[in-house]
PANULO-85397 format. One record per residue: x, y, z of N, C-alpha, C, O in turn; residue in three letters. Coordinates in steps of 0.05 Angstrom, whole numbers, plus 32768, in hexadecimal, padded with zeros to 4 digits. Layout:
<rs>
XYZXYZXYZXYZALA...
</rs>
This chain:
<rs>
805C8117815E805181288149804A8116813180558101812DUNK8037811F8121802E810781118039810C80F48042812080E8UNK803680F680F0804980F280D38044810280BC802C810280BCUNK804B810E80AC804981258088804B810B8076806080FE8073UNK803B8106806F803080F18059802F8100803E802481158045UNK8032810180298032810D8008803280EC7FFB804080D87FFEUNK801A80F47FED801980DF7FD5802180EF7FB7801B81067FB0UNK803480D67FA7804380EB7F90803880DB7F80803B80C47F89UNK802B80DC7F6A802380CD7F51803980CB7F39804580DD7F2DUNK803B80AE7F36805880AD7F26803F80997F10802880927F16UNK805280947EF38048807F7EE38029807F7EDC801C80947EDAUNK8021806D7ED9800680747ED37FEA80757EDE7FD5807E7ED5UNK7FF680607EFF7FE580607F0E7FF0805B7F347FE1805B7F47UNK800880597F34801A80517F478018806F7F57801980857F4AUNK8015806D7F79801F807F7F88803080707F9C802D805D7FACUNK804480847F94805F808B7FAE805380977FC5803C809F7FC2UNK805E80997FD9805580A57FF3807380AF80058080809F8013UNK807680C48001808B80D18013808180D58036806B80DB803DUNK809280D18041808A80CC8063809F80DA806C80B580D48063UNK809A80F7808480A48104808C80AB810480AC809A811180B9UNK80BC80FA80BA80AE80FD80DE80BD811580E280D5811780DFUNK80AC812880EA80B9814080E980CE814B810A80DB815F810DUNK80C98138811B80D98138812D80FC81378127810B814A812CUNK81028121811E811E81118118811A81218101812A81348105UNK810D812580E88114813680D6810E811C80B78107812180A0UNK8112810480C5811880F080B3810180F080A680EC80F880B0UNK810680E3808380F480E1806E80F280CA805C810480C5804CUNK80DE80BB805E80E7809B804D80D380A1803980C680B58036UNK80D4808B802C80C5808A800B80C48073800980D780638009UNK80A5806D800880958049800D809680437FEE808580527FE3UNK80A4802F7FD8809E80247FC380A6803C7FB38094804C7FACUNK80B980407FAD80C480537F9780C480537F7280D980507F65UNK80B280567F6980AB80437F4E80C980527F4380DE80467F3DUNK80C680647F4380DA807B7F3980E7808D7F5180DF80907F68UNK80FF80987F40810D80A77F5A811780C47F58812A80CC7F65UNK810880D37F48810780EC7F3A80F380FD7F4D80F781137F59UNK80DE80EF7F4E80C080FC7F5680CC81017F7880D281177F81UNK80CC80EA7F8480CC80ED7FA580E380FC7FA180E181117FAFUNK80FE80FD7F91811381137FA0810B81267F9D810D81327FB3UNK80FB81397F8380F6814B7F7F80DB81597F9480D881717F96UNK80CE814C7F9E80BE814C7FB080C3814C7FCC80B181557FDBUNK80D881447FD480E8814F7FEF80FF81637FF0810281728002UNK810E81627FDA811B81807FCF810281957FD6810481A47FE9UNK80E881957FC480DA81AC7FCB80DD81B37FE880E581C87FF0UNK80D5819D7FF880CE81A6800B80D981A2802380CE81A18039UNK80FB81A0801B810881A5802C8117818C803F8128818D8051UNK8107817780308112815B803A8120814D80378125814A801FUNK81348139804B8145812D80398146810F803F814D810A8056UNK814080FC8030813580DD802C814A80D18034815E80CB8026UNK814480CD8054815280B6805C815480978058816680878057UNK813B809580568130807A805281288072803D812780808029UNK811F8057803C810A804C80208101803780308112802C803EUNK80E6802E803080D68018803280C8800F802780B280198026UNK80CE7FF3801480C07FE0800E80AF7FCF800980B27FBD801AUNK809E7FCB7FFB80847FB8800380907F9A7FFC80977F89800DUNK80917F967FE180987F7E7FCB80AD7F8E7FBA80B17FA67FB7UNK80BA7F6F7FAC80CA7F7B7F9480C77F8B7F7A80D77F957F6AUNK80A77F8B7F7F80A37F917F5B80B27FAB7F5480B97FBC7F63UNK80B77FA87F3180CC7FC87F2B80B47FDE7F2E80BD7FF57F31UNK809E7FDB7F2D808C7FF87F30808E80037F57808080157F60UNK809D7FF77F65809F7FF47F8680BE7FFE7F8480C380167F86UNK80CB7FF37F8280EC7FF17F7F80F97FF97F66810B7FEC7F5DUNK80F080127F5680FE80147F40810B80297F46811E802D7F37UNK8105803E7F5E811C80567F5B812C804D7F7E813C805C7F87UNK8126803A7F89813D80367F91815B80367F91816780367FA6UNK816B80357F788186802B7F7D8189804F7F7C819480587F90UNK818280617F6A8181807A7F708180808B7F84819280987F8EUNK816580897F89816180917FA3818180927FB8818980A77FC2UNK819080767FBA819B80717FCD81AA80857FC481AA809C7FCEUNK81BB807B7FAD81D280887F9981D580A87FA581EA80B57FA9UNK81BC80B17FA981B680D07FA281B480DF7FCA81BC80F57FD2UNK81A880CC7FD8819F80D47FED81B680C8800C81BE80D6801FUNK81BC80AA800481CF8092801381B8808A802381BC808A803BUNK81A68085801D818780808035818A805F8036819780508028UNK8177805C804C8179803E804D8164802F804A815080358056UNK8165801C803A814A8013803181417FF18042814D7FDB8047UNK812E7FF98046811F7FDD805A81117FD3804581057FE18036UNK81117FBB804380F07FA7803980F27F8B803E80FF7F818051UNK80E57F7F802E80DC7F5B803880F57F51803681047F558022UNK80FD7F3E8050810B7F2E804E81067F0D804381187EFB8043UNK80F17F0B803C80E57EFA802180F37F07800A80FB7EF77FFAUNK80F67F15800780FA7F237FE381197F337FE381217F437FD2UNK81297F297FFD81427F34800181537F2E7FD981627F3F7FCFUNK814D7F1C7FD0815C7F0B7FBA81537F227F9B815E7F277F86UNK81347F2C7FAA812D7F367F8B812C7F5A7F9581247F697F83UNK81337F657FA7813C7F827FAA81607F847FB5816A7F857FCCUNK816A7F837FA1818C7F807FA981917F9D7FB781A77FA27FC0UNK81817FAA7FB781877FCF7FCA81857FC37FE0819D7FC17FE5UNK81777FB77FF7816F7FBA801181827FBA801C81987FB98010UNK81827FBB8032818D7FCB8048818B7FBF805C819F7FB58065UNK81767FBD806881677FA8807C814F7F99807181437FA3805EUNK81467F7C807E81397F73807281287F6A8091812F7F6780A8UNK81117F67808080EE7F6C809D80E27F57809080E47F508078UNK80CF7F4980AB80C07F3580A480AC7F4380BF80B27F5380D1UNK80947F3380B8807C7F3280D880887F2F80ED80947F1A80F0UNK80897F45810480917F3B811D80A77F52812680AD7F56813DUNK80B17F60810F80C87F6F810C80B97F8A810B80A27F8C8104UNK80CB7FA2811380C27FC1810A80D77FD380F780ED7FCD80EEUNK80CA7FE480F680DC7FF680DD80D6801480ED80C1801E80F4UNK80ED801D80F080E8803B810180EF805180ED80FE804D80DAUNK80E5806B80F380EA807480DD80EE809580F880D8809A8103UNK80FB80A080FD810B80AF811380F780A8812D80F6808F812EUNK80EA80B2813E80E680A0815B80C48095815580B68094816AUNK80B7808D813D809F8082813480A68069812480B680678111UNK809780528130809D8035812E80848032811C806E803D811EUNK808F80208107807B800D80FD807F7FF180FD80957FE880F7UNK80647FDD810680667FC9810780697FB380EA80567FB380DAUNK807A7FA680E6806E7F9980C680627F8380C3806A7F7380D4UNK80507F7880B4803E7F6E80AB80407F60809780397F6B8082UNK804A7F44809780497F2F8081802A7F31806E80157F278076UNK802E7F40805280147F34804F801A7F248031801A7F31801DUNK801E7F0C803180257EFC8015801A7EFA800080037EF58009UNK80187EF97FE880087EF37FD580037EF97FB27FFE7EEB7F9EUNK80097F1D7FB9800C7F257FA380277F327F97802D7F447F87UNK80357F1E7FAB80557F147FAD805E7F007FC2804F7EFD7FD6UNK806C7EF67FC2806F7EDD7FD2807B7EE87FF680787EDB800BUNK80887F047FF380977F09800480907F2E8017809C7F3B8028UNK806C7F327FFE80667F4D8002805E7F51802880517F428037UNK806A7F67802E80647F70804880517F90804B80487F9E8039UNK80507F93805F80367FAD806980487FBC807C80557FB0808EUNK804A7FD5807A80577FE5809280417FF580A6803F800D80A2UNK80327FE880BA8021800080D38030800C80E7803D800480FAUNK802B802680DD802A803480F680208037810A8018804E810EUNK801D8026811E800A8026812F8001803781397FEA803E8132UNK800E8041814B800A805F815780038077814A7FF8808A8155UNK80098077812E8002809281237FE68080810E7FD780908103UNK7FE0806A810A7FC9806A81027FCB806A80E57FBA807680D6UNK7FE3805C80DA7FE1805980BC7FED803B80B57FFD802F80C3UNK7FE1802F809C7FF38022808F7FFC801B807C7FE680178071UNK80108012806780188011805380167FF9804780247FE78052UNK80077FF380327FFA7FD78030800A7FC88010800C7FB08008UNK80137FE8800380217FD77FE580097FD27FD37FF97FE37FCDUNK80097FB17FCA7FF77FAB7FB57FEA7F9A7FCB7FD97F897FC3UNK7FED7F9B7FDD7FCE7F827FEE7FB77F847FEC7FA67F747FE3UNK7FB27FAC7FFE7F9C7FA97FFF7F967FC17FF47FA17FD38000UNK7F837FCB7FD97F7B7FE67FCF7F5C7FE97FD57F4A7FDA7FDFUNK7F5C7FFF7FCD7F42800E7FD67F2B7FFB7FCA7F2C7FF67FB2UNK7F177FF27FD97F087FDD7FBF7F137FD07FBB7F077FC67FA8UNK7F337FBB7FBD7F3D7FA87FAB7F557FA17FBD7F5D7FAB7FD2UNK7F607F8A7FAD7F777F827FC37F8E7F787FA67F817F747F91UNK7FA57F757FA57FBA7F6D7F957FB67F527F8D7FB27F407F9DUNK7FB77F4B7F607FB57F367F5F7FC07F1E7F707FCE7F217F84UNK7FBA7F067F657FCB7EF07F7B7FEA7EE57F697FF27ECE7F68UNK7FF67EFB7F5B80127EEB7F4F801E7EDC7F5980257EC97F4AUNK80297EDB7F7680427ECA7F7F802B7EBA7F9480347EA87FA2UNK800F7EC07F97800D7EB67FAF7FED7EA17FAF7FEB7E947F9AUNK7FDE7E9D7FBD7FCA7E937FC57FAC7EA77FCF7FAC7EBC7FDCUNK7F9D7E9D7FC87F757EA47FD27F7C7EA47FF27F727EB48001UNK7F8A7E947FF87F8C7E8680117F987E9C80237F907EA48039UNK7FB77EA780117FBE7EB880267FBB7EC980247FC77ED78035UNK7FA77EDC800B7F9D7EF4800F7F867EF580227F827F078031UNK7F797EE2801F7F5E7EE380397F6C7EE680577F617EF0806AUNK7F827EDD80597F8D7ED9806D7F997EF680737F987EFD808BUNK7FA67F0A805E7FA77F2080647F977F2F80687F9F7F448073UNK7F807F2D80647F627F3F805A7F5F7F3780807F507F48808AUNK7F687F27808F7F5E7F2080AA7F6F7F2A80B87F677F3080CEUNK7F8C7F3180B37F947F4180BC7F927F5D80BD7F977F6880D2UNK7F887F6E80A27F8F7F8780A47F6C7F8E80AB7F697FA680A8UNK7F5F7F8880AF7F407F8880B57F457F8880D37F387F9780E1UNK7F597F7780E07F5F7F7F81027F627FA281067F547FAF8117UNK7F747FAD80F57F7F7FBF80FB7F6E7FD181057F587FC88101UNK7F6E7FF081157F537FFA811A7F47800681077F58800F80F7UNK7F2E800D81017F23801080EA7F2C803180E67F28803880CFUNK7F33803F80F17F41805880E87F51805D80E07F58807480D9UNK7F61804280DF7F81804180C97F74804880B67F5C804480B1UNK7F8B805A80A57F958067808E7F9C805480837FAB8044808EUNK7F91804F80687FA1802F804E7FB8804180357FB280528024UNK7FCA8039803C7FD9805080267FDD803980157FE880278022UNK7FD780327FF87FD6801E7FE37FEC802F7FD87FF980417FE1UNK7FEE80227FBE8001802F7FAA7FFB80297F91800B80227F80UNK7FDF802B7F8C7FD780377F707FB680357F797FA880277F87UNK7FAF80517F657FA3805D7F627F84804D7F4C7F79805A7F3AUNK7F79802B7F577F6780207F477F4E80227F4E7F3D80177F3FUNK7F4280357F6D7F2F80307F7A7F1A80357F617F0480317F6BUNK7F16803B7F487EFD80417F3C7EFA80297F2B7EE380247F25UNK7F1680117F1D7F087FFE7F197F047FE87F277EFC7FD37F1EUNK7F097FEE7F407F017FDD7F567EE97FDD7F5F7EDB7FCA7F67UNK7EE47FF77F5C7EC67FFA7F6C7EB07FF07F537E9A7FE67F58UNK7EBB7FF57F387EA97FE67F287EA87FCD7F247E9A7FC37F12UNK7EB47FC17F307EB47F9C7F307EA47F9A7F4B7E927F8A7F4DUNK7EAF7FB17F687EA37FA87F867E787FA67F797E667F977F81UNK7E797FB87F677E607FBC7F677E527FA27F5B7E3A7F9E7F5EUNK7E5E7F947F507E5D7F7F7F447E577F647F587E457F547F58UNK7E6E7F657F687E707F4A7F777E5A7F537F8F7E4E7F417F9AUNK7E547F717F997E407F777FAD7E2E7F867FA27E2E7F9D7FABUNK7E1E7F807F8F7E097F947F857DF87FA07F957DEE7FB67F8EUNK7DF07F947FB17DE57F997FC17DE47FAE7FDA7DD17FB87FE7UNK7E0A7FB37FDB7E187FB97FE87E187FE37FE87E267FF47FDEUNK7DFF7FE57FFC7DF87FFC7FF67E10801C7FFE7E0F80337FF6UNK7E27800E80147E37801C801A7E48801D800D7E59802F8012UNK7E4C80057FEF7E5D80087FD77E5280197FC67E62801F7FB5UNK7E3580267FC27E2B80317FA97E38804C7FB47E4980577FA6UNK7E3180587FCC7E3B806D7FCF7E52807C7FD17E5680957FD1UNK7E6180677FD27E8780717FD37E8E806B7FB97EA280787FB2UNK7E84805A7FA67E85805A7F8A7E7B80797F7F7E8980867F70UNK7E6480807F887E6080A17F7C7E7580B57F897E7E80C37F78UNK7E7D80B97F9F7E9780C27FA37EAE80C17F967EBC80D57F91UNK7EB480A87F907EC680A17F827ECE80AE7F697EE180BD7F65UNK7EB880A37F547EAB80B47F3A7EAF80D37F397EBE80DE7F2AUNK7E9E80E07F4D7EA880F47F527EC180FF7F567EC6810D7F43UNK7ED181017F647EEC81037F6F7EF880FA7F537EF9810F7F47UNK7F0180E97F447F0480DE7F2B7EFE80EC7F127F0880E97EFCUNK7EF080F87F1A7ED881067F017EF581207F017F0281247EEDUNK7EFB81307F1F7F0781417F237F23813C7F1E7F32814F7F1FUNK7F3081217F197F4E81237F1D7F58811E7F387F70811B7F3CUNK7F47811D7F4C7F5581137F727F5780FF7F757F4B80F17F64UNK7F6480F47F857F7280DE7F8F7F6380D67F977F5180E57F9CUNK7F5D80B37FA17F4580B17FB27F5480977FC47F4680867FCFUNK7F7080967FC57F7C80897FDF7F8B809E7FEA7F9380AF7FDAUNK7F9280A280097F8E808980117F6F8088801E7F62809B8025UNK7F668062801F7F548060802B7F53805A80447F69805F804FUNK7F41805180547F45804A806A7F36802280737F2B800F8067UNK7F3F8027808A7F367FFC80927F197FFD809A7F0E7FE7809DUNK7F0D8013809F7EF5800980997EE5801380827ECF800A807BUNK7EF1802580777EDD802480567EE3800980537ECF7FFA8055UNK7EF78000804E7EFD7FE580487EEF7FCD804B7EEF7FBA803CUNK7EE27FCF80617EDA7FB8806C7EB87FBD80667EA87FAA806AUNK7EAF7FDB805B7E917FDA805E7E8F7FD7803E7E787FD38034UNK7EAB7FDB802A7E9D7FD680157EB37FC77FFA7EAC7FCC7FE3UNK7EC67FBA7FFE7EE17FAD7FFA7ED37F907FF47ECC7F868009UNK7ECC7F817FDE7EC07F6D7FD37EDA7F597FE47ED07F4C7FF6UNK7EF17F567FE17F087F487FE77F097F4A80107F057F36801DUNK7F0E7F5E801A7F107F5F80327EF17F4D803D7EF27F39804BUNK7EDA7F5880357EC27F4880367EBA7F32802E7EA37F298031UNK7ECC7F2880247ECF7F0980187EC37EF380347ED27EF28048UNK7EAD7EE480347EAF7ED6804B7EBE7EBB804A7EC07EB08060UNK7ECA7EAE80337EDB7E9980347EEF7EA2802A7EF57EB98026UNK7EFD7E8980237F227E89800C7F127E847FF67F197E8F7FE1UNK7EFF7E787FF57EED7E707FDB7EE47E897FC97EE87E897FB1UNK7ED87E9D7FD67ECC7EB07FD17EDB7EBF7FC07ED87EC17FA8UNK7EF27ECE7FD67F077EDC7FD37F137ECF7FB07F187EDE7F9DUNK7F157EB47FB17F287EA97F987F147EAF7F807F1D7EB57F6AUNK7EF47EAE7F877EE97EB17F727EDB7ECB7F697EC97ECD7F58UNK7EE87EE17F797EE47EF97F747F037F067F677F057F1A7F57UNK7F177EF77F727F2F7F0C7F6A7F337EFB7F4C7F3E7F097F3AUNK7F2B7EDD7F457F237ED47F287F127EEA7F187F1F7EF67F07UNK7EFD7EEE7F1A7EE97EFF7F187EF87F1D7F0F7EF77F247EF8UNK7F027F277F1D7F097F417F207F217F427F0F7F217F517EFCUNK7F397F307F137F477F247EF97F3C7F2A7ED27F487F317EBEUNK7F237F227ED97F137F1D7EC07F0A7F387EB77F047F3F7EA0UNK7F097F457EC87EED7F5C7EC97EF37F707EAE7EE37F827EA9UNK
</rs>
């Protein structure tokens, strides 16, 4: 049965994402900025948060963790790169490893850069994945802890994935993204038109993640990057913007 996905808008631009497998019953919470919103949001509806999963350390990812646990006893997974800077975990995941969440596996996904130790959770089978600050709609996570080098290198991994994956990001920037994509691809006629979508939907107050791996790939200035060169002098660029 396929997964109950809710995106909760916390802070000023950050989304949480509550994950339901309604088989086993079990309920995790990907990047918890806060820990008020997701309880009160599975209280409604009847859920009770087993889990927590991780992308990176940052406190807008990991800030209602120690709560959460305090409140629920759930168990929290994330990078075993960043075991030193999330003292909650529970278990710690690198590439190569899975994270189950009652009888639905996800595979995880080293993707480094805009932390030294940030990881990706796919669901394979159900056709989603959890990307953190890597990869956003139109945009991918500055390079703080990391390299041009190994974000291109993620942009080659998650561009494998099949293009009907679901991108669950965790914040909400696709509109000044798309005004820089328009910038670095002026040309880029399948960017003018998901930019007026965008605008629109925006105009109204809607959400406009999650996206998916092939919007991504037909109009994502960063995923379309054809070198490390490119990529460095667009996410400079976009830096600036």
């Amino acid at each position: 049965m396929a997964l109950e996905i809710v995106r909760i808008p916390v802070l000023s631009d950050n989304y949480i994402w509550l994950v339901h497998e309604p088989v086993s019953k079990e309920t995790m919470v990907v990047d918890p900025a806060v820990a008020d919103a997701p309880l009160a949001e599975a209280k409604k509806r009847g859920w009770k948060i087993t889990q927590i999963w991780n992308t990176h350390w940052h406190p807008d990812h990991t800030g209602g963790n120690a709560y959460i646990k305090a409140a629920t006893d759930c168990h929290i997974t994330g990078p075993e790169a960043e075991k030193e800077r999330i003292p909650t975990l529970d278990t710690m995941v690198k590439e190569g490893d899975t994270a189950r969440l009652g009888d639905v596996v996800a595979a995880v996904i080293d993707v480094p850069a805009h932390t030294a130790g940030h990881i990706a959770f796919h669901f394979v089978g159900e056709g989603e994945v959890f990307v953190g600050d890597t990869l956003f709609a139109m945009g991918c996570g500055r390079l703080f802890e990391g390299t041009a080098a190994q974000m291109f290198d993620n942009m080659r991994k998650l561009e494998k994935l099949p293009p009907e994956t679901n991108v669950y990001c965790a914040h909400e920037y696709t509109q000044s993204n798309g005004e820089y994509a328009l910038v670095a691809e002026p040309g880029n006629q399948a960017l003018k038109d998901r930019m007026d979508e965008v605008m629109a939907a925006r105009a109204k107050g809607e959400a406009t993640v999650p996206t998916t791996i092939a919007l991504e790939q037909a109009t994502n200035p960063f995923m379309r990057a054809a070198s490390i060169e490119q990529l460095a002098e667009r996410r400079t660029a976009k830096d600036n913007f």
